[in-house]
Residue frames as a rotation matrix with the C-alpha (Angstrom) as fourth column:
UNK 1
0.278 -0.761 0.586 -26.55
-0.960 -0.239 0.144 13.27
0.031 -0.603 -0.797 -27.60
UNK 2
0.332 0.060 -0.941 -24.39
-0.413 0.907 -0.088 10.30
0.848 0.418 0.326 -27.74
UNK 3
0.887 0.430 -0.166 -23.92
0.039 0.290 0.956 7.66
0.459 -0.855 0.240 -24.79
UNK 4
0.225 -0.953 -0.202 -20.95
0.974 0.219 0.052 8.44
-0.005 -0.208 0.978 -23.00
UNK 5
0.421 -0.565 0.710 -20.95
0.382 -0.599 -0.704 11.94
0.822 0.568 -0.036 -23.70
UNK 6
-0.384 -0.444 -0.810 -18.58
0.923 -0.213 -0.321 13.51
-0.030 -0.870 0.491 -20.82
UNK 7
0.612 0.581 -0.536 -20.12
0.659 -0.750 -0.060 16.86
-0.437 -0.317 -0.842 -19.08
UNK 8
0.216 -0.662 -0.718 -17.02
-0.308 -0.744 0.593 19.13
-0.926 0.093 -0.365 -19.94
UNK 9
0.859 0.000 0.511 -16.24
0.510 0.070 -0.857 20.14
-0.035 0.998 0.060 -23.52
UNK 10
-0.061 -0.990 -0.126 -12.99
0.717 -0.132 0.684 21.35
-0.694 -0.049 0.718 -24.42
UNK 11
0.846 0.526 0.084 -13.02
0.467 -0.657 -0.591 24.53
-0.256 0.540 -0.802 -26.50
UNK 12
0.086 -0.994 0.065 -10.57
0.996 0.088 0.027 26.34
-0.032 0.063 0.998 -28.37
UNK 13
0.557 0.391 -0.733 -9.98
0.269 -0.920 -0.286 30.04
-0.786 -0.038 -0.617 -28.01
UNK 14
0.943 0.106 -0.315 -8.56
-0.122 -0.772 -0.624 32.33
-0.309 0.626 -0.716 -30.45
UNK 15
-0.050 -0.995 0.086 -4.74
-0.990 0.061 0.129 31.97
-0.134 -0.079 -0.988 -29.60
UNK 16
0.385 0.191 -0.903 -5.73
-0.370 0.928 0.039 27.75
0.846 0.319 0.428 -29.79
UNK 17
-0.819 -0.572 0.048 -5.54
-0.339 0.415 -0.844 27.31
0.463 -0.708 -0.534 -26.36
UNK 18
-0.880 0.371 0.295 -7.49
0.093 -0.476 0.875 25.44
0.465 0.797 0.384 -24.68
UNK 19
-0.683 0.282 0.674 -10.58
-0.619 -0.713 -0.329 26.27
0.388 -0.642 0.661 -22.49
UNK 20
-0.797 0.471 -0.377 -13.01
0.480 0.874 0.076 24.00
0.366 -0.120 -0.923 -20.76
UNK 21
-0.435 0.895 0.101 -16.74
-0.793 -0.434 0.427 24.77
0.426 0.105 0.898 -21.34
UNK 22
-0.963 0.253 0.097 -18.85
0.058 0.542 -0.838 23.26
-0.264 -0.801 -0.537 -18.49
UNK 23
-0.705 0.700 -0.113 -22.28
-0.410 -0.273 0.870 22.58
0.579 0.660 0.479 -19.36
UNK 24
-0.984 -0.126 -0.129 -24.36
-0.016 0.774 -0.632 22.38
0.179 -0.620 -0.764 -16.69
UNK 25
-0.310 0.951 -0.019 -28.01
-0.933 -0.308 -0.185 22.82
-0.182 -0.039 0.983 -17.91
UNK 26
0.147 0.664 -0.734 -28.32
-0.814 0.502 0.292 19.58
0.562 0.554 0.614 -19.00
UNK 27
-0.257 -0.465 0.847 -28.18
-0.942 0.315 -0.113 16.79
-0.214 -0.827 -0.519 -16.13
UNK 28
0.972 0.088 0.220 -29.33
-0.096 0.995 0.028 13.42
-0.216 -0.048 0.975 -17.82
UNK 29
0.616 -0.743 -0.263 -25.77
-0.585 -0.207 -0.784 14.20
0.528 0.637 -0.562 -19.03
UNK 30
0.987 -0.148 -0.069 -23.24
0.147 0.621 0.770 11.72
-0.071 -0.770 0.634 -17.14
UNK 31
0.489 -0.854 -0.180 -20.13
-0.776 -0.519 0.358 12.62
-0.399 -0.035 -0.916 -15.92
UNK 32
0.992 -0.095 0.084 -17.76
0.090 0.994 0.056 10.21
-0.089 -0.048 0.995 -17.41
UNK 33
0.604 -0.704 -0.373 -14.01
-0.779 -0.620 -0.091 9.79
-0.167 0.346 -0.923 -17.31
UNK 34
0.938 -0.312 0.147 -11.42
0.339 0.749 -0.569 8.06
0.067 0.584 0.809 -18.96
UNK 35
0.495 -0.861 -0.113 -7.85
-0.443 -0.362 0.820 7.81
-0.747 -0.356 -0.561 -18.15
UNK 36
0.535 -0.454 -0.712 -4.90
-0.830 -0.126 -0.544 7.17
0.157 0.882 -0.444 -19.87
UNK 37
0.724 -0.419 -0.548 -2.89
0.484 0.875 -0.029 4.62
0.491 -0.244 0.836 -19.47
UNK 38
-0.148 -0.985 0.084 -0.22
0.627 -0.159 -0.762 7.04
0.765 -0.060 0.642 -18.87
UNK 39
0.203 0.555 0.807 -2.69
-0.701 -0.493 0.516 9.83
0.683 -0.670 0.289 -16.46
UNK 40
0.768 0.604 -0.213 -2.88
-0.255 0.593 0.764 6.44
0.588 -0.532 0.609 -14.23
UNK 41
0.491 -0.704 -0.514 0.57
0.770 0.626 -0.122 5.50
0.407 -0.336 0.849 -13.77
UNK 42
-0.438 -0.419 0.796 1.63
-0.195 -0.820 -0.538 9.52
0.878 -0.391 0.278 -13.28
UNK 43
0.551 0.705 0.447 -1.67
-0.691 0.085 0.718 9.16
0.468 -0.704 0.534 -10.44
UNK 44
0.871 -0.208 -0.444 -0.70
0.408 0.810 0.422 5.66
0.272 -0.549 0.790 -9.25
UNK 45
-0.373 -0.919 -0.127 3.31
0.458 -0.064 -0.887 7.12
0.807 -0.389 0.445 -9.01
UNK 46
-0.300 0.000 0.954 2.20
-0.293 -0.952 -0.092 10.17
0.908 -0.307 0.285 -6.99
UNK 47
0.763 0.636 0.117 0.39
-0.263 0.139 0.955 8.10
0.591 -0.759 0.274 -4.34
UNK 48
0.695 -0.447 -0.563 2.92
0.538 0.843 -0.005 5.97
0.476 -0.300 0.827 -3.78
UNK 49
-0.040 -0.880 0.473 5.29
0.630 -0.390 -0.672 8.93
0.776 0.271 0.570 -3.05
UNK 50
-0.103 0.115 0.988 3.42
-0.771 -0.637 -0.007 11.35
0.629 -0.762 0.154 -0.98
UNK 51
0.921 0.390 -0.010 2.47
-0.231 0.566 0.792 7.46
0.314 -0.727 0.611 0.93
UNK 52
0.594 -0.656 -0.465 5.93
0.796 0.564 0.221 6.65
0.117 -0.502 0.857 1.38
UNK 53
-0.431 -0.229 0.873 6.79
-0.104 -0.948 -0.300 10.81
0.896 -0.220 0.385 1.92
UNK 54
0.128 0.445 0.886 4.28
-0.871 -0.376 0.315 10.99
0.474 -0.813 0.340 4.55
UNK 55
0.898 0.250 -0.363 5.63
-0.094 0.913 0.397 7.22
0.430 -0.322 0.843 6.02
UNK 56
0.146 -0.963 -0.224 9.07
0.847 0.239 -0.476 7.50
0.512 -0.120 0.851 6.00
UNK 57
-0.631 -0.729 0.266 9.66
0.456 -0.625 -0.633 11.21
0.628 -0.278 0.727 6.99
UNK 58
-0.664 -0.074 0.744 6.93
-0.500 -0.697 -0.515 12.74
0.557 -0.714 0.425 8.95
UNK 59
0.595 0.534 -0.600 6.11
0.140 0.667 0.732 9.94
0.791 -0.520 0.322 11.27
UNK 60
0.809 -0.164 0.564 7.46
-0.580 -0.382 0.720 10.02
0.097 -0.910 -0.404 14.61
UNK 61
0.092 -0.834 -0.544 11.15
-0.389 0.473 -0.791 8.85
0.917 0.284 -0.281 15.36
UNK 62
0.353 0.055 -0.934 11.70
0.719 0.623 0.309 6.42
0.599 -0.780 0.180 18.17
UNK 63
-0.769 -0.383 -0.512 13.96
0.634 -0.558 -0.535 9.59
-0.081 -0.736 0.672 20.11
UNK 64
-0.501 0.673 0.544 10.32
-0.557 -0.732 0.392 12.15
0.662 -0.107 0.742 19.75
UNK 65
-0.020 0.812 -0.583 8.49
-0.133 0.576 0.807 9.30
0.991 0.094 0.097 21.12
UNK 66
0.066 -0.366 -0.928 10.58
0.913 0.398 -0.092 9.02
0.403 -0.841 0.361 24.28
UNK 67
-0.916 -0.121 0.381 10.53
0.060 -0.984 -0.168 12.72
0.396 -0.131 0.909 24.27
UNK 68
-0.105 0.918 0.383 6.79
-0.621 -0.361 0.695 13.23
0.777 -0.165 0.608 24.37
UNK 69
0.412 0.839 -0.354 6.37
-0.122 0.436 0.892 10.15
0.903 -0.325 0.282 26.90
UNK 70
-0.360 -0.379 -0.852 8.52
0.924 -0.017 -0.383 11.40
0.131 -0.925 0.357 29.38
UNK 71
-0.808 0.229 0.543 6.93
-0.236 -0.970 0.058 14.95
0.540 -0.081 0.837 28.71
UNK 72
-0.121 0.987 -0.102 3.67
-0.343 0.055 0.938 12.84
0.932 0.149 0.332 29.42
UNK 73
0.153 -0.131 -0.979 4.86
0.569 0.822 -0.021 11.46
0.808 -0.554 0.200 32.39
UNK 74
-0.999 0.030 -0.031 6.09
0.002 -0.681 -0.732 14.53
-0.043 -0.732 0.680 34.21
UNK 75
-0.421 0.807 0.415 2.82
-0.836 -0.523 0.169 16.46
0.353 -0.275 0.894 33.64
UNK 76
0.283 0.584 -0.761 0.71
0.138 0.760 0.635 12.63
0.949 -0.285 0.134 34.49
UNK 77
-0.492 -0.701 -0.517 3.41
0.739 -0.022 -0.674 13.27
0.461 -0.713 0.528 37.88
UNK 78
-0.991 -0.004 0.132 2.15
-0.031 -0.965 -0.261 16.82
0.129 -0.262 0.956 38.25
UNK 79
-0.300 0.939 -0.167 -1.75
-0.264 0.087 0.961 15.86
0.917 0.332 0.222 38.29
UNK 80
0.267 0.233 -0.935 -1.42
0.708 0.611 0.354 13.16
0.654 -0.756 -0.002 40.68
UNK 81
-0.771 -0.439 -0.462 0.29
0.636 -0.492 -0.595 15.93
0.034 -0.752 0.658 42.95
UNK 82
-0.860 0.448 0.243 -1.97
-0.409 -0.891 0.196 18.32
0.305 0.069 0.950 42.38
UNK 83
0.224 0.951 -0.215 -4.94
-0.478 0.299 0.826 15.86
0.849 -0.082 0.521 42.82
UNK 84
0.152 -0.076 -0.985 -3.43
0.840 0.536 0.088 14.81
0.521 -0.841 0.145 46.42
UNK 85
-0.923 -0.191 0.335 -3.38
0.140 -0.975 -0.172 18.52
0.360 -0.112 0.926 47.12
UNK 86
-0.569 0.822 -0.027 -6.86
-0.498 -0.318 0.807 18.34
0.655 0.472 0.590 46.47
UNK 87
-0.570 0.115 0.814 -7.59
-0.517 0.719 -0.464 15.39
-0.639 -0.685 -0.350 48.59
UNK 88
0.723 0.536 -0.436 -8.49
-0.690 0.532 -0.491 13.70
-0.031 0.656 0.754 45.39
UNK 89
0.071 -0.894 0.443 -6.73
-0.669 0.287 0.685 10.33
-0.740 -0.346 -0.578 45.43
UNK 90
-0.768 -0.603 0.216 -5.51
-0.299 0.636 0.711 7.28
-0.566 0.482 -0.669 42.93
UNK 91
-0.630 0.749 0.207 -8.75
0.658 0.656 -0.369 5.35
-0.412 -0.096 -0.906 42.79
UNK 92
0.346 0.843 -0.412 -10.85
0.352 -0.524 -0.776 8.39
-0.870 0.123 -0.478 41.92
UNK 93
0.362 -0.043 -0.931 -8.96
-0.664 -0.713 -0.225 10.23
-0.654 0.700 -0.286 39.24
UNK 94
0.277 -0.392 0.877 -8.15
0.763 0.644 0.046 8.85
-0.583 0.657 0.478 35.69
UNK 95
-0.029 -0.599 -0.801 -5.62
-0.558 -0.655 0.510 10.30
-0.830 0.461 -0.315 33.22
UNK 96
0.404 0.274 0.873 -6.08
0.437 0.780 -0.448 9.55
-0.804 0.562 0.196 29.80
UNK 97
-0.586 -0.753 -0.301 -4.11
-0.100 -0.301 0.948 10.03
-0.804 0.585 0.102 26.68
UNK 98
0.314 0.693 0.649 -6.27
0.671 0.321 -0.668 10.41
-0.671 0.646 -0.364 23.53
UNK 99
0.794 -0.273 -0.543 -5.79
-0.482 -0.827 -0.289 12.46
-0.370 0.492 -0.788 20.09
UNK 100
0.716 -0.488 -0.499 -2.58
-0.680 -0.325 -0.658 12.50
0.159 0.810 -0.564 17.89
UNK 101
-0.409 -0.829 0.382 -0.04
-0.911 0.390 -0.130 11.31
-0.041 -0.401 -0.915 20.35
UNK 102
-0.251 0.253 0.934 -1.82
-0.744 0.567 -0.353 8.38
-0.619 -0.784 0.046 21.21
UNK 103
0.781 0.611 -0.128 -2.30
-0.331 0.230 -0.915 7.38
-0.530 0.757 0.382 17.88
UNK 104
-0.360 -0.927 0.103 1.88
0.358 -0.036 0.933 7.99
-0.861 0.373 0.345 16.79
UNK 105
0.087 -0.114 0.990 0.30
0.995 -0.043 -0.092 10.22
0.053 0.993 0.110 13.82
UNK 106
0.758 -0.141 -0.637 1.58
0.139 -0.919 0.369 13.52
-0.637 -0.368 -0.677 15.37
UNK 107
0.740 -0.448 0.503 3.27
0.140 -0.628 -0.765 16.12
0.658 0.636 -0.402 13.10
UNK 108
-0.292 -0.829 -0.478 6.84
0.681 0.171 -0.712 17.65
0.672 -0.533 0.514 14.97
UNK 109
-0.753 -0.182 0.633 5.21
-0.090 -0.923 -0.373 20.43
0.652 -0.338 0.678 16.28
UNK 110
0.139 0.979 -0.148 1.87
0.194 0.119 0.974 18.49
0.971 -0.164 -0.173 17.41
UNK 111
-0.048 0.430 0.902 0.47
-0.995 -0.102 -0.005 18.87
0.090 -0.897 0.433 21.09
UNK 112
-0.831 0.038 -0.555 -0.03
0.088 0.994 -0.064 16.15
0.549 -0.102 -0.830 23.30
UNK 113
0.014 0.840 0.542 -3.65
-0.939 -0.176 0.296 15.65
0.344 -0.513 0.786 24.64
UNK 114
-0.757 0.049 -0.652 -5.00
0.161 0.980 -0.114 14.68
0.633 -0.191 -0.750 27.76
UNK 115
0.240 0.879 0.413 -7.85
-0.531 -0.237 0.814 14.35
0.812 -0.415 0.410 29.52
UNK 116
-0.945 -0.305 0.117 -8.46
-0.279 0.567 -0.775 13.91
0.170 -0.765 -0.621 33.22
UNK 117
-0.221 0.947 -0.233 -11.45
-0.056 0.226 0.972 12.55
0.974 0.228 0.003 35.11
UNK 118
-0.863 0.123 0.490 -12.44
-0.501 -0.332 -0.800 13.70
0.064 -0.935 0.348 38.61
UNK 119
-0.496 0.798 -0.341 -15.36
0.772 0.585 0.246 12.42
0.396 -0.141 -0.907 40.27
């Protein structure tokens, strides 16, 4: 076996298409690969696209943001009431934002999580 040899053989069937024979009894075998010049730059394009696909269009827009953090604000509103209901006051309870929102790497449909803390 020569050095370098790559695990997957390429085979041709009848019709001369062709098939890819995996050989995996032998394991001193080493996986090796080898791009093109041209494989890389197709690879290297694609990142760059889905990175500036998934930058430009489904990040959050400055009018969702103000959405969600006035959504966060009522319900933060609706706690504190509910936790002076309770005769839990200011000093005791914490409200915390954690998860997607809090991050800005929410999707359009995402949820906003929080968490409270009672004593």
């Amino acid at each position: 076996m020569d050095e370098g040899t790559n695990i997957s053989n390429h085979v041709h069937d009848d019709n001369g298409k062709k098939q890819l024979n995996l050989n995996v009894n032998e394991p001193e075998q080493q996986v090796k690969t080898s791009h093109s010049p041209i494989q890389s730059s197709v690879k290297e394009r694609m990142s760059y696209e889905i990175g500036y696909f998934l930058t430009s269009y489904i990040q959050p827009s400055c009018w969702t943001d103000w959405i969600r953090h006035q959504i966060y604000l009522f319900v933060e509103s609706c706690i504190w009431e509910c936790g002076e209901s309770i005769g839990l006051h200011a000093p005791k309870m914490k409200i915390h934002l954690y998860g997607s929102f809090f991050l800005s790497t929410y999707l359009p449909e995402g949820d906003i999580d929080i968490t409270v803390q009672c004593p």
